[in-house]
N, C-alpha and C positions, 0 to 999 in steps of 0.2 A: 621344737627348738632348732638354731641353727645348725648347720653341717661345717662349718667355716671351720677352718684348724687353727688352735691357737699356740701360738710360737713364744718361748722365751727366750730372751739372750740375752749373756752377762755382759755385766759394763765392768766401770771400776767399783770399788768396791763391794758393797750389795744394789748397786745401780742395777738395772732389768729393761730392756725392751722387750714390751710386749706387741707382739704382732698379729694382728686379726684381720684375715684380707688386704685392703688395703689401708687400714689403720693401724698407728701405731702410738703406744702408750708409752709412758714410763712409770716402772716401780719402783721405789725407794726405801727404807729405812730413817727415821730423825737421826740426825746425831747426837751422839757421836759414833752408832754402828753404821750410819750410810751417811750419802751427801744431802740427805730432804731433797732430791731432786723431783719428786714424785709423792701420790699416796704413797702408802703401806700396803703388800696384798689384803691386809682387811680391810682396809678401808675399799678398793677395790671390790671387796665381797658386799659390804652394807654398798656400797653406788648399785653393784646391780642387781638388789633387791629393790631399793627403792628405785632406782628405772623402772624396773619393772612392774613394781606395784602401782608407780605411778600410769605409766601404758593401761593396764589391766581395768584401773579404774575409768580413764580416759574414755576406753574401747565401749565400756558398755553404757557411758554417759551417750557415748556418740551413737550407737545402737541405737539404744532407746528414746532420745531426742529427746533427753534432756536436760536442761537449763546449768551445766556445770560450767560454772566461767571459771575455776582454776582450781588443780588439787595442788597440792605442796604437801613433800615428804620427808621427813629428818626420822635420818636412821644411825642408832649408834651399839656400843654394845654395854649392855647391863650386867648385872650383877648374875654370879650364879650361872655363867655362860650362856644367857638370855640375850638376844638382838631384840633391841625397841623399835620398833616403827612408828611416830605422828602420821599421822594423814588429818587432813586440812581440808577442806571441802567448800568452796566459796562459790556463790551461788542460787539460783531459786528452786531449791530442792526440798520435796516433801519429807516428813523425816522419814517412811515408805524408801523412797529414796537411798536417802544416806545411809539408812540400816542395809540396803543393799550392794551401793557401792563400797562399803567400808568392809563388807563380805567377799567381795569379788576382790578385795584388797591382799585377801588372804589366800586366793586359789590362783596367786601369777606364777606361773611355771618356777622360775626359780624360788619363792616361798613354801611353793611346795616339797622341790629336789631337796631345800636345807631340812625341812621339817620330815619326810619321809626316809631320811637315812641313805641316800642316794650311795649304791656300793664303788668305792674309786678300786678301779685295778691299776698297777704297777706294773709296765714289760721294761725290758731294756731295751735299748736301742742299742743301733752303733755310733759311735762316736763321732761328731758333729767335726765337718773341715772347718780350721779356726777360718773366723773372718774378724773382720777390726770390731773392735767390741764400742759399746755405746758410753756417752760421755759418765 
């Protein structure tokens, strides 16, 4: 996984820059508790599953040489606090194949940190010099 530090900073409301190297996102809330300027951090969370599932799958089409002309991935969350993944497989692929990739779909780094219980620790910090906060 990467080493990249990820930074959050408040805007107004529940507005959020997130900052990754040299990217920068935004977080939001709908209204009426934020501006919609932005996903939701969950939504955030299902994007980098499916990035990632999608890559995973990608990776070993491209290994293996072969024939995937596109995956496509819709991720949301289910019932029962269940995340759904589509995967989409287009293509001249054996079903060999697709039972494969649709496996390797399952072992992308971040589908596994959700499903293995990945331990979060909490330290505090010191206290961040204001700087101007994000729209």
């Amino acid at each position: 996984m990467t080493t990249r530090i990820v930074s959050v900073a408040e805007g107004r409301r529940l507005t959020r820059a997130v900052t990754i190297g040299t990217h920068t996102l935004t977080a939001d809330e709908p209204e009426p508790l934020g501006a919609d300027t932005g996903p939701t951090p969950g939504e955030l969370l299902l994007a980098a599953l499916g990035s990632c599932t999608s890559m995973a799958v990608r990776a070993l089409a491209d290994r293996r040489g072969w024939r995937l002309d596109r995956v496509d991935v819709a991720v949301r969350f289910g019932t029962e606090g269940r995340v759904v993944k589509s995967i989409g497989l287009a293509g001249d692929l054996e079903p060999d194949q697709r039972r494969q990739l649709l496996a390797a779909a399952g072992r992308c780094p971040v589908h596994r940190m959700l499903g293995g219980g990945v331990p979060v620790v909490t330290v505090p910090a010191p206290p961040a010099e204001p700087e101007e906060s994000v729209a």
